[in-house]
Biopython code that builds the backbone (N, CA, C, O; Angstrom):
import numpy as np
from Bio.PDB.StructureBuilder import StructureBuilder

atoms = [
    (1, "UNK", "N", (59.698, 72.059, 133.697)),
    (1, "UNK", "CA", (60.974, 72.357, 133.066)),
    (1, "UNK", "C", (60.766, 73.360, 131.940)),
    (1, "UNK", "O", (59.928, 73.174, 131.058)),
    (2, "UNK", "N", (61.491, 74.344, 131.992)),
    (2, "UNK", "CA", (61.769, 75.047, 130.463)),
    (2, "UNK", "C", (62.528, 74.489, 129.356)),
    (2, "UNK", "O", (62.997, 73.359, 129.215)),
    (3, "UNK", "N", (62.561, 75.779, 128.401)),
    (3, "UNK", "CA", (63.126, 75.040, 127.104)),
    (3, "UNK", "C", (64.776, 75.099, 127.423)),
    (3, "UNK", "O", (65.655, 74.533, 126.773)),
    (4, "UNK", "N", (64.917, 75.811, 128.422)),
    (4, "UNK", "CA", (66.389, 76.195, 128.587)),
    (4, "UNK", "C", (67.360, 74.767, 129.570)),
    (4, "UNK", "O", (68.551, 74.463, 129.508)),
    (5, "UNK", "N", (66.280, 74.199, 130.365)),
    (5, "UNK", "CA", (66.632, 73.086, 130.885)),
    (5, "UNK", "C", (66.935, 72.091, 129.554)),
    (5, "UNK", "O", (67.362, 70.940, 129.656)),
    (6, "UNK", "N", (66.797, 72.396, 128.988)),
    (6, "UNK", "CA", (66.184, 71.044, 127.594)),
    (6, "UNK", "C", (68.100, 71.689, 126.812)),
    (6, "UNK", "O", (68.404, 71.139, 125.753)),
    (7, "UNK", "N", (68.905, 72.503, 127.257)),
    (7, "UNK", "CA", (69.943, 73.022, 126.240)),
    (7, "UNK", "C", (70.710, 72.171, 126.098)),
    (7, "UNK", "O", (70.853, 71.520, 127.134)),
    (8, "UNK", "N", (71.412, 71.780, 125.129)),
    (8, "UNK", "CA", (72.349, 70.807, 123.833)),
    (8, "UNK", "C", (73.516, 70.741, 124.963)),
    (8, "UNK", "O", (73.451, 71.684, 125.753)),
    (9, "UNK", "N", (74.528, 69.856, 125.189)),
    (9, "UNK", "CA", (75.919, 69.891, 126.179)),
    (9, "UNK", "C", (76.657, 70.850, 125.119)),
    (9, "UNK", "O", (77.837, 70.931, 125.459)),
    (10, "UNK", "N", (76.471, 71.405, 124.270)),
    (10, "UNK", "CA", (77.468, 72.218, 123.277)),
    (10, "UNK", "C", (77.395, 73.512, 124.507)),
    (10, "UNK", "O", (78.194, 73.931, 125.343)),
    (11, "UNK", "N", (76.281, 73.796, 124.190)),
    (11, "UNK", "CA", (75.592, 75.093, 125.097)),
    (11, "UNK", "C", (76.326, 75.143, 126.175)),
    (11, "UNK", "O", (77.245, 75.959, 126.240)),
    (12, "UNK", "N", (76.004, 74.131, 127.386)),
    (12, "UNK", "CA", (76.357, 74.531, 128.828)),
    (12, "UNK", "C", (77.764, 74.214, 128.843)),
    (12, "UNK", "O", (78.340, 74.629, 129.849)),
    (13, "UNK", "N", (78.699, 73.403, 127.750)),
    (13, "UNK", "CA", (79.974, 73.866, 128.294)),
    (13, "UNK", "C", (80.400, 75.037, 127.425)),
    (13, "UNK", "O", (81.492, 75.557, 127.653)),
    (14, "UNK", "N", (79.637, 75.488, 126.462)),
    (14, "UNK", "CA", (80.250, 76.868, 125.866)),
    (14, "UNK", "C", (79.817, 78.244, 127.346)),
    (14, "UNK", "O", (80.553, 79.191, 127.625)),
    (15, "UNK", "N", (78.809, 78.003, 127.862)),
    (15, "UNK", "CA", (78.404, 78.799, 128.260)),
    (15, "UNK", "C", (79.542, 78.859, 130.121)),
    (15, "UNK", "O", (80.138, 79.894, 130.421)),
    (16, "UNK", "N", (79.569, 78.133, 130.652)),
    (16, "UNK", "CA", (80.262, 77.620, 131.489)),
    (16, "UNK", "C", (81.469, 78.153, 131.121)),
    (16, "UNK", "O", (81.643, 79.242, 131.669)),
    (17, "UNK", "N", (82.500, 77.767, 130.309)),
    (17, "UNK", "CA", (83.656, 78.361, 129.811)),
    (17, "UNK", "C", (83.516, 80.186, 129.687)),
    (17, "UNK", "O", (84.309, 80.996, 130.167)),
    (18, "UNK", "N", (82.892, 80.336, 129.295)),
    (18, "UNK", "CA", (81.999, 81.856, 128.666)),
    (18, "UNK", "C", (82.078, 82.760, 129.872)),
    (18, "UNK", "O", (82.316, 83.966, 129.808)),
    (19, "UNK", "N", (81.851, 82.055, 131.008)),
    (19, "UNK", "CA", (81.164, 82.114, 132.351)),
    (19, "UNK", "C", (82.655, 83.113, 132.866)),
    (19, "UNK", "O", (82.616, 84.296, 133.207)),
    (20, "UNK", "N", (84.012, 82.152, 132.784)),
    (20, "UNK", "CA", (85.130, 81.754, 133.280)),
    (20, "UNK", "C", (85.625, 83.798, 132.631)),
    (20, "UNK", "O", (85.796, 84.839, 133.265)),
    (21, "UNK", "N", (85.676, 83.465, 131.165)),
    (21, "UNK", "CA", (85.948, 84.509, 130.598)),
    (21, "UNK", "C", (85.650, 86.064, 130.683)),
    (21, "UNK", "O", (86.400, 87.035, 130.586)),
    (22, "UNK", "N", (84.015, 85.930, 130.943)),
    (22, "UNK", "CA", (83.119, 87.138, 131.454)),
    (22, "UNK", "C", (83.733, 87.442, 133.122)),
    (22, "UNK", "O", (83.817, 88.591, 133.556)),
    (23, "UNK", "N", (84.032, 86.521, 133.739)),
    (23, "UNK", "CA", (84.148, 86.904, 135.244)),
    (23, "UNK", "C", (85.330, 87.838, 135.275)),
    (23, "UNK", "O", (85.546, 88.976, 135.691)),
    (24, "UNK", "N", (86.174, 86.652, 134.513)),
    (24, "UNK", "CA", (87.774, 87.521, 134.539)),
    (24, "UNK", "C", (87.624, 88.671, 133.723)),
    (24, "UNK", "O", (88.776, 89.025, 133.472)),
    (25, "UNK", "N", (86.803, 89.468, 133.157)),
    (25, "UNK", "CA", (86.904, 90.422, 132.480)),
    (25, "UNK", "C", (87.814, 90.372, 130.966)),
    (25, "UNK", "O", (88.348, 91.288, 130.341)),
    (26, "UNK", "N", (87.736, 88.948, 130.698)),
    (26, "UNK", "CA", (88.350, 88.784, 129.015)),
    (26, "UNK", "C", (87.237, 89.445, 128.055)),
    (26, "UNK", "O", (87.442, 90.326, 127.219)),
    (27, "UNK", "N", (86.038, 88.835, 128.358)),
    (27, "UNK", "CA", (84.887, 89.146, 127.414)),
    (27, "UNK", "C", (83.813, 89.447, 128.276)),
    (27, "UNK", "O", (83.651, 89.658, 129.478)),
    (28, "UNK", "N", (82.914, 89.377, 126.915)),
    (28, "UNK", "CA", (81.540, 90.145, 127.644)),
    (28, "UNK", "C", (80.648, 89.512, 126.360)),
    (28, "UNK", "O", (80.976, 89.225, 125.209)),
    (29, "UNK", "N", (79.411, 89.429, 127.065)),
    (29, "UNK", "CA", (78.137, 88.487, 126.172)),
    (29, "UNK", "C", (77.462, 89.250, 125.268)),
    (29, "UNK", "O", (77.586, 90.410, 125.661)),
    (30, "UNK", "N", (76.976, 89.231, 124.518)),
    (30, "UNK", "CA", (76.361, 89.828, 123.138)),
    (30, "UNK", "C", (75.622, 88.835, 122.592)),
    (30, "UNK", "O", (75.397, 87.763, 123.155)),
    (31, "UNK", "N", (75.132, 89.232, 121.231)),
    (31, "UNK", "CA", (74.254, 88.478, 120.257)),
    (31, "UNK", "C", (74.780, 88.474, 118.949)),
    (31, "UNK", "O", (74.782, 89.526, 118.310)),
    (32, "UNK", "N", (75.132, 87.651, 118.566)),
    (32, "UNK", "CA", (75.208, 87.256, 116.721)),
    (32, "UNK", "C", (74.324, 86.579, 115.799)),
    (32, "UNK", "O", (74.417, 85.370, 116.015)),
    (33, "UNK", "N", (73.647, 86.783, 115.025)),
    (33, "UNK", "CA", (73.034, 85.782, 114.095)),
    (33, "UNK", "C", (71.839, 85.430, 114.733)),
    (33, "UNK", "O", (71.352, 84.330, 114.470)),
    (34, "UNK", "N", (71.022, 86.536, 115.906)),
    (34, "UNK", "CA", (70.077, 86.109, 116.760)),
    (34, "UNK", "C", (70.505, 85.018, 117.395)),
    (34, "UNK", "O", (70.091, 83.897, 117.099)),
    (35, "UNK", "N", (71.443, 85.259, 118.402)),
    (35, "UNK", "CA", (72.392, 83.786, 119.152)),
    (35, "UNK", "C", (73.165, 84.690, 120.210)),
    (35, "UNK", "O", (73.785, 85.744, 120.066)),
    (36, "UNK", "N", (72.887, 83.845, 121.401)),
    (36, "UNK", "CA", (74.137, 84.912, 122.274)),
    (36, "UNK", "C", (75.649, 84.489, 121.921)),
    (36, "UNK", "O", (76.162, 83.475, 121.449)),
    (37, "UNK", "N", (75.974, 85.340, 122.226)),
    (37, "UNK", "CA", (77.356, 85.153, 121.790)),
    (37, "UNK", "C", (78.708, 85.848, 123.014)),
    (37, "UNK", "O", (78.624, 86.781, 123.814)),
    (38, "UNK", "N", (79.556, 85.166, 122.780)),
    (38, "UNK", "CA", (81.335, 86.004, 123.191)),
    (38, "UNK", "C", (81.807, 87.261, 122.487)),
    (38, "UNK", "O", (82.002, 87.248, 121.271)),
    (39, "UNK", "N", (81.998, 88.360, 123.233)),
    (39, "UNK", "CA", (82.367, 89.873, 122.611)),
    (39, "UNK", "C", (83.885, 89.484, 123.227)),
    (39, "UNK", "O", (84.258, 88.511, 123.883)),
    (40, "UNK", "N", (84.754, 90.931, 122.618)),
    (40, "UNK", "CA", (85.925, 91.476, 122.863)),
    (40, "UNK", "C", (85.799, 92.597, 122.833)),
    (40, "UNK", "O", (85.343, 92.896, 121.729)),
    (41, "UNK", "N", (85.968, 93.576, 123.535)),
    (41, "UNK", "CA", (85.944, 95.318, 123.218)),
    (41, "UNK", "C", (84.944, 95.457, 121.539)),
    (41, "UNK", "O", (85.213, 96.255, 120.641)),
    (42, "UNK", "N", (83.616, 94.270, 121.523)),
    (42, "UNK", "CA", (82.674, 94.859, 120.889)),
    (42, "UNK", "C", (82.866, 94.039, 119.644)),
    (42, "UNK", "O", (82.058, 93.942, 118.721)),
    (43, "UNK", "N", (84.018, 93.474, 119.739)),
    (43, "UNK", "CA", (84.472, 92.411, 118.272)),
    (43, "UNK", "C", (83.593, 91.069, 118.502)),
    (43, "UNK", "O", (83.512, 90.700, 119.673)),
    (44, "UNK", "N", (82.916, 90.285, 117.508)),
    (44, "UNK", "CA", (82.383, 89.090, 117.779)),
    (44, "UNK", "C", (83.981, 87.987, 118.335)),
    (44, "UNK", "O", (85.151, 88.368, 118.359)),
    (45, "UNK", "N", (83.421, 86.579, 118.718)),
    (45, "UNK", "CA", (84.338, 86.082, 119.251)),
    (45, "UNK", "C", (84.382, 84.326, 118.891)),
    (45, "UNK", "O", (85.052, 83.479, 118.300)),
    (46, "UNK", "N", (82.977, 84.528, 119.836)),
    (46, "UNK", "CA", (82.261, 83.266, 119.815)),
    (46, "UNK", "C", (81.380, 82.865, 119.575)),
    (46, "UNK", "O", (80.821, 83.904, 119.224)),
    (47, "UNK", "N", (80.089, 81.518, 119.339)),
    (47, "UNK", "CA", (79.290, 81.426, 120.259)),
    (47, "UNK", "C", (79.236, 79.396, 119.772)),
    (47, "UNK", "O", (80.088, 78.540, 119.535)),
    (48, "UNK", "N", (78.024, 79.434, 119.825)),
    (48, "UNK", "CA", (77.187, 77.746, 119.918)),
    (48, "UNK", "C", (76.421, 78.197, 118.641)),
    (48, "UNK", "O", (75.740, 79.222, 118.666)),
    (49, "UNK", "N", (76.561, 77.242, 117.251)),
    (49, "UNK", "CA", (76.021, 77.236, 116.175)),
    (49, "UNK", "C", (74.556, 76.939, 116.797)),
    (49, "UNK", "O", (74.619, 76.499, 117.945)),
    (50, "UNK", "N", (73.194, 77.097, 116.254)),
    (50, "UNK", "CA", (71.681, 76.279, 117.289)),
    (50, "UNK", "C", (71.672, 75.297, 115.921)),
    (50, "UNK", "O", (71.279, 74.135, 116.019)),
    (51, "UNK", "N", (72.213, 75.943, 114.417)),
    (51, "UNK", "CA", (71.877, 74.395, 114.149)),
    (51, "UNK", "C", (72.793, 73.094, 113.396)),
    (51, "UNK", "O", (72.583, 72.095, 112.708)),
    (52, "UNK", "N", (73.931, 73.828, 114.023)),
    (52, "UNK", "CA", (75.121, 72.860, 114.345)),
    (52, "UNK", "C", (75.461, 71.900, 115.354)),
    (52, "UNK", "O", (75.629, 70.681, 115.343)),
    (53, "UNK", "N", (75.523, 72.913, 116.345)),
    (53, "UNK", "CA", (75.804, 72.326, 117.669)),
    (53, "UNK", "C", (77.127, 72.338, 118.093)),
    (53, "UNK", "O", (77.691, 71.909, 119.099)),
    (54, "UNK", "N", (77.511, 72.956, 117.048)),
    (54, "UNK", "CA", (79.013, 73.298, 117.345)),
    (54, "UNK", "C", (79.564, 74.501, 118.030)),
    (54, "UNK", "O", (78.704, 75.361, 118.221)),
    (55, "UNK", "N", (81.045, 74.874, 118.555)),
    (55, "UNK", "CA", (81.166, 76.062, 118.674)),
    (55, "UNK", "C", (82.445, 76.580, 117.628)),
    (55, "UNK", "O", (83.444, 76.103, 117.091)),
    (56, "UNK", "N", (81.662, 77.965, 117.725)),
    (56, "UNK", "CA", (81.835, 78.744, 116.169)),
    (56, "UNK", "C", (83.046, 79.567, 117.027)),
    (56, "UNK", "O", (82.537, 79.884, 118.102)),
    (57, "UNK", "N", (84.105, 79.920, 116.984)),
    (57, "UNK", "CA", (85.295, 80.805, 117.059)),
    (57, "UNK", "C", (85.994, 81.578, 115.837)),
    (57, "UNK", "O", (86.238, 80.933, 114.817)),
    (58, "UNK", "N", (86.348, 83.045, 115.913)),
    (58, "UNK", "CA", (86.789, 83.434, 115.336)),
    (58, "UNK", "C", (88.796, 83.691, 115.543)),
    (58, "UNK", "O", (89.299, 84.447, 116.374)),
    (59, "UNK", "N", (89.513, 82.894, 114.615)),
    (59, "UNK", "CA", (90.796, 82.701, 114.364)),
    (59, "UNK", "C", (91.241, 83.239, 113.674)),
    (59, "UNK", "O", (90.363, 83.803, 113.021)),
    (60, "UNK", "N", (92.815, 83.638, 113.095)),
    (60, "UNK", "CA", (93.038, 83.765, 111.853)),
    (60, "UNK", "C", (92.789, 82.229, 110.470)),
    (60, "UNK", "O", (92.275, 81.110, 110.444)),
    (61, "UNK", "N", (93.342, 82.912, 109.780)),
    (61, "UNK", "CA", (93.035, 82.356, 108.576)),
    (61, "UNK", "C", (93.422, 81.223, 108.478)),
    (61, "UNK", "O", (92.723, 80.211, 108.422)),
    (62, "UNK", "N", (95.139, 81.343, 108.437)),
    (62, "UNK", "CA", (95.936, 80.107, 108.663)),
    (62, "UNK", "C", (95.381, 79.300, 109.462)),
    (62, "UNK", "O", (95.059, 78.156, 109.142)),
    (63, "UNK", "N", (95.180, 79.883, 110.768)),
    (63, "UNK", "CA", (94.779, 78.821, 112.143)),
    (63, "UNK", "C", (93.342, 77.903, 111.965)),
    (63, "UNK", "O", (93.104, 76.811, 112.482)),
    (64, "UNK", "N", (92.580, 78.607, 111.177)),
    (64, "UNK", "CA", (91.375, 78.208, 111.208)),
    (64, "UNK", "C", (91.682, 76.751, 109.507)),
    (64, "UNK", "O", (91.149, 75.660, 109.300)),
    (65, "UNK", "N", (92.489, 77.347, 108.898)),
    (65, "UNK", "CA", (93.033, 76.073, 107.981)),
    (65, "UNK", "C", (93.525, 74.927, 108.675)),
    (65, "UNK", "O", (93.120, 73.764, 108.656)),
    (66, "UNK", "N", (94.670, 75.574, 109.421)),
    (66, "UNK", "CA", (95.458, 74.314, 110.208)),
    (66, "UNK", "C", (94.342, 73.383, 111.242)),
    (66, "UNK", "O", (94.590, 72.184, 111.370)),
    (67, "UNK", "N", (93.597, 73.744, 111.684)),
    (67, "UNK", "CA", (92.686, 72.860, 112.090)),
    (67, "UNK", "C", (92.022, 72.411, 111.733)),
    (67, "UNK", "O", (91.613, 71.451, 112.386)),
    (68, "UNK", "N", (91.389, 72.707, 110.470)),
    (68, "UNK", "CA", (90.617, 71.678, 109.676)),
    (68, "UNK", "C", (91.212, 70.693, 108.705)),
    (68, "UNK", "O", (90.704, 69.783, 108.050)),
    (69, "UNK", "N", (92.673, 71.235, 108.830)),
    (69, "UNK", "CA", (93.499, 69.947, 108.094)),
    (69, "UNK", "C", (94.011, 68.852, 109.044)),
    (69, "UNK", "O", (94.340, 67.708, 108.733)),
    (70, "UNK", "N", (94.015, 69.489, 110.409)),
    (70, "UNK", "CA", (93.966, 68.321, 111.480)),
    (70, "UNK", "C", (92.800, 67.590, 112.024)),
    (70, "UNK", "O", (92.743, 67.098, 113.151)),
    (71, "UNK", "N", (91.822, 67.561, 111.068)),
    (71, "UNK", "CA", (90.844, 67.142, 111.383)),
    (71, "UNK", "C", (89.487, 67.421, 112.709)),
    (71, "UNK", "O", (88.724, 66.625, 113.258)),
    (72, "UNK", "N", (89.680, 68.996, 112.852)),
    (72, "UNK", "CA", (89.492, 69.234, 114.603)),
    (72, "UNK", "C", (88.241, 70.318, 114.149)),
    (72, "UNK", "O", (87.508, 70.757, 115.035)),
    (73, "UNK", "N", (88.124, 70.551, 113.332)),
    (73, "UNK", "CA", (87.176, 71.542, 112.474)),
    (73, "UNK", "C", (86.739, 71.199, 111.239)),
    (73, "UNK", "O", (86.998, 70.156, 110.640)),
    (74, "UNK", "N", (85.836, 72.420, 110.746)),
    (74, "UNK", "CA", (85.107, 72.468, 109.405)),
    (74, "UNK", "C", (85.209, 73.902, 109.528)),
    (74, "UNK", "O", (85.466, 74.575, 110.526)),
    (75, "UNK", "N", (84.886, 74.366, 107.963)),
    (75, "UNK", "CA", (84.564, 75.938, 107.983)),
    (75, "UNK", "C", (83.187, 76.587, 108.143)),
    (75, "UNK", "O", (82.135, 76.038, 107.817)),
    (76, "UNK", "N", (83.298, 77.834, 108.688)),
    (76, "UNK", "CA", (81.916, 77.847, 109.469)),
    (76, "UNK", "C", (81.250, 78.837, 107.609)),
    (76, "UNK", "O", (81.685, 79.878, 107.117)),
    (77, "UNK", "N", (79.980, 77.785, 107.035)),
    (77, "UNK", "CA", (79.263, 78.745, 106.335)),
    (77, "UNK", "C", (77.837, 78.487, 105.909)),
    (77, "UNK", "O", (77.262, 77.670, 105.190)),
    (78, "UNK", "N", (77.477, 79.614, 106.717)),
    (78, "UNK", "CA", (75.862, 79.739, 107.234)),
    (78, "UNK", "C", (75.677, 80.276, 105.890)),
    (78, "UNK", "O", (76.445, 81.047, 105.316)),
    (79, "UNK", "N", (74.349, 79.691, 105.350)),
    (79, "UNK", "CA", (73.507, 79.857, 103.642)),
    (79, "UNK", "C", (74.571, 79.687, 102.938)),
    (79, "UNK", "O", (74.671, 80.489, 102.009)),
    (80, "UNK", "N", (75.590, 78.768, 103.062)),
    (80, "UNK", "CA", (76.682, 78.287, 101.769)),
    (80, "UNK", "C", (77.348, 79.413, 102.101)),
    (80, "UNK", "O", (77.894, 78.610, 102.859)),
    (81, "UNK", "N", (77.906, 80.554, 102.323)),
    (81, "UNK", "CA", (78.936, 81.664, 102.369)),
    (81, "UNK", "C", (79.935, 80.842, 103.681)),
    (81, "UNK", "O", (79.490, 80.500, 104.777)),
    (82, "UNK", "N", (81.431, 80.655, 103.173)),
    (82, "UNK", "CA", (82.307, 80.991, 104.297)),
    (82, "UNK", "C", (82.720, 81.944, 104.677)),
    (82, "UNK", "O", (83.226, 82.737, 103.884)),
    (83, "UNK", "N", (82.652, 82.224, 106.075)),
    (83, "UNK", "CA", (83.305, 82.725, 107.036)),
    (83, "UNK", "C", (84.956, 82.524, 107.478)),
    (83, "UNK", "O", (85.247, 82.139, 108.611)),
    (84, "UNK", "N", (86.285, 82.918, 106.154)),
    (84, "UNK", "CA", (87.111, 82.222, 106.495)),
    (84, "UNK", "C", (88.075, 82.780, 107.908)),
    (84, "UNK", "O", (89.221, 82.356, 108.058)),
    (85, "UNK", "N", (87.497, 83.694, 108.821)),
    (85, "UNK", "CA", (88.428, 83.577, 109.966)),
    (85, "UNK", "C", (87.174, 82.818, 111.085)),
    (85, "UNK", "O", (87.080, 82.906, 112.309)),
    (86, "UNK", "N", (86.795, 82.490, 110.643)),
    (86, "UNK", "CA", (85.595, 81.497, 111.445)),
    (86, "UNK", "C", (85.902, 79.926, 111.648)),
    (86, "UNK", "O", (86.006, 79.537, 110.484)),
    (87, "UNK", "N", (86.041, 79.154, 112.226)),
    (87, "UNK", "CA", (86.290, 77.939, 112.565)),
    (87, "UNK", "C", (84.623, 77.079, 113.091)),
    (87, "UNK", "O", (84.029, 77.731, 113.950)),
    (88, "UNK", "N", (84.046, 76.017, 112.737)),
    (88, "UNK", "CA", (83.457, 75.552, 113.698)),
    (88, "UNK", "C", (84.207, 74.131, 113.937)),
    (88, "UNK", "O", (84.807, 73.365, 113.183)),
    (89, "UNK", "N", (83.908, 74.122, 115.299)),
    (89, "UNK", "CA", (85.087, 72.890, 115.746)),
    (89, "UNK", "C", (84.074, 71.934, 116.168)),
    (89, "UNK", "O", (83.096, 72.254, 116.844)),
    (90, "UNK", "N", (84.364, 70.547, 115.686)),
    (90, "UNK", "CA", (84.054, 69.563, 115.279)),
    (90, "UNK", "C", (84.070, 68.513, 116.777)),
    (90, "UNK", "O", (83.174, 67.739, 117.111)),
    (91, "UNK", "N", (85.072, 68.719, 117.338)),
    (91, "UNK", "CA", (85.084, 68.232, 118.801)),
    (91, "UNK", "C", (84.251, 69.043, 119.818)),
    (91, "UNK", "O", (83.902, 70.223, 119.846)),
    (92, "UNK", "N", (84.089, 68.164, 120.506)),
    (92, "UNK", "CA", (82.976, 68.517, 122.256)),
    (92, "UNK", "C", (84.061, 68.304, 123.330)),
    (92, "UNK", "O", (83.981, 67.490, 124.250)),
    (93, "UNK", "N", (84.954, 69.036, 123.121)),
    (93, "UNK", "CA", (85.717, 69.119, 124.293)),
    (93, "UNK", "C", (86.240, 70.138, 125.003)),
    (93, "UNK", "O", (86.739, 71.078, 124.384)),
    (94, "UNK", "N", (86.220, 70.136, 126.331)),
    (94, "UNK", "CA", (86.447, 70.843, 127.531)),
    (94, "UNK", "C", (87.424, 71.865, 127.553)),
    (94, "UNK", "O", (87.186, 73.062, 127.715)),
    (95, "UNK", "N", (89.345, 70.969, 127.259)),
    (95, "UNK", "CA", (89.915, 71.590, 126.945)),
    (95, "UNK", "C", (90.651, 72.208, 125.277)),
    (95, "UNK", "O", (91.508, 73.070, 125.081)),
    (96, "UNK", "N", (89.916, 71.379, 124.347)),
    (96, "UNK", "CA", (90.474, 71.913, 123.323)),
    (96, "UNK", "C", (89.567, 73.097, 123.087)),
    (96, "UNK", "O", (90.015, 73.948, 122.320)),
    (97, "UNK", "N", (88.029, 73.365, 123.757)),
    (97, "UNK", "CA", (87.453, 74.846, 123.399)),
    (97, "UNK", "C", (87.724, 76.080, 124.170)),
    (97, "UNK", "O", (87.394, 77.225, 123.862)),
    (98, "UNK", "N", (88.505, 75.602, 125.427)),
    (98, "UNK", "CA", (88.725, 76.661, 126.361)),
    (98, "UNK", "C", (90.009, 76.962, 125.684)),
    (98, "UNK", "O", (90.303, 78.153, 125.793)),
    (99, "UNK", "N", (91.017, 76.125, 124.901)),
    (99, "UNK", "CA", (92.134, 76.529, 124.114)),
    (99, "UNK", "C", (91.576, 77.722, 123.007)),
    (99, "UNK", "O", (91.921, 78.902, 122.933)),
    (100, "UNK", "N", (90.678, 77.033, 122.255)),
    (100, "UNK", "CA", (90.232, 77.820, 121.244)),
    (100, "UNK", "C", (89.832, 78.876, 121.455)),
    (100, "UNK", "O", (89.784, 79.639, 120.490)),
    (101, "UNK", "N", (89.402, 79.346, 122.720)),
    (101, "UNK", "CA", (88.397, 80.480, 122.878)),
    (101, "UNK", "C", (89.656, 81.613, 123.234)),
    (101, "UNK", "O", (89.700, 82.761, 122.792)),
    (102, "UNK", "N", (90.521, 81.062, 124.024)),
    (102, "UNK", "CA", (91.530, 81.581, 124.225)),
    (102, "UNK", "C", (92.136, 82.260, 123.020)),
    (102, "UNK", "O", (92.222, 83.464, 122.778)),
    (103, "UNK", "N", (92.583, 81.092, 122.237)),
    (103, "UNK", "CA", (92.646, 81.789, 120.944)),
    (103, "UNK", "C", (92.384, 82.963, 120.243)),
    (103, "UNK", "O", (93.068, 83.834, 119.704)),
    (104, "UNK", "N", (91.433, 82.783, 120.372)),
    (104, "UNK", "CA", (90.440, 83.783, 119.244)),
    (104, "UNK", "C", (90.260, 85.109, 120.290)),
    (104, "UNK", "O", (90.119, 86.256, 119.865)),
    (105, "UNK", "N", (90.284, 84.805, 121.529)),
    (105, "UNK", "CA", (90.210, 86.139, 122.521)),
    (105, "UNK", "C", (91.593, 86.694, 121.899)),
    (105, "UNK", "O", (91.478, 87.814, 121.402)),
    (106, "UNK", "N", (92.555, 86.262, 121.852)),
    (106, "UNK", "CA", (93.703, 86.738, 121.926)),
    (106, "UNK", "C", (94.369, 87.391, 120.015)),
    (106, "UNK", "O", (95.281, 88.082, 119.561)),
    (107, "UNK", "N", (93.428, 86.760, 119.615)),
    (107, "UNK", "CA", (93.064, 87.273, 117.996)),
    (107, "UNK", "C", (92.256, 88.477, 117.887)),
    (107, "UNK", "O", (92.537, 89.357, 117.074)),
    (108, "UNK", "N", (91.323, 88.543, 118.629)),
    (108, "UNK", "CA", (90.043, 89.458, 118.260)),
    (108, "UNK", "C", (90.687, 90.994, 119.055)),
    (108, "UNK", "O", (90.743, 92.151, 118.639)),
    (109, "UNK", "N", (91.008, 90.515, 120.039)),
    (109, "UNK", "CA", (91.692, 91.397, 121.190)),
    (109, "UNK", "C", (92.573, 93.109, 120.478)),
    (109, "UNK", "O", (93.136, 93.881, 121.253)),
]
sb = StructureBuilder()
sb.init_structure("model")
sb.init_model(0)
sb.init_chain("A")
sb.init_seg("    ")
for serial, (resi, resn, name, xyz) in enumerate(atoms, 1):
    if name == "N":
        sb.init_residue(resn, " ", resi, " ")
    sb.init_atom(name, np.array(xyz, "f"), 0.0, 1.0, " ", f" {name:<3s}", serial, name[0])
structure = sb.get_structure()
């Protein structure tokens, strides 16, 4: 087995979803923060925090508030700096990240 067999469930359903997005020609894969990541015409988007485990989306401002006052997020800030159109979302779920990603495609766009 590799180390890649060994990846976090954050990973393979970010990546899986990712999958969905790249096919249809929404996005396209890149690197952030030494991390692959979700593009838009070259804009960051997405990706899988490695030492969170979360996935990191970029929202507006408001949006990325309103979800952490619904309890569905935190703010994403790597060495103490926030990132405030950054969201990391707090849930492992299927359809609230394929919502989110949507989101933020449709933000970044």
């Amino acid at each position: 087995m590799t180390a890649a067999d060994h990846q976090p469930l954050s990973t393979d359903l970010f990546w899986a979803l990712a999958e969905e997005m790249i096919a249809g020609g929404a996005a396209d894969e890149g690197t952030m923060m030494d991390t692959r990541c979700l593009r838009v015409n070259g804009e960051f988007l997405a990706m899988v925090f490695h030492k969170t485990d979360q996935l990191i989306v970029k929202l507006p401002r408001d949006r990325v508030t309103e979800v952490i006052a619904g309890g569905h997020g935190t703010e994403f800030k790597p060495a103490g700096r926030v990132f405030k159109e950054w969201l990391a979302v707090t849930d492992r779920d299927e359809d609230q990240w394929r919502g989110m990603l949507e989101e933020g495609r449709e933000f970044v766009a």
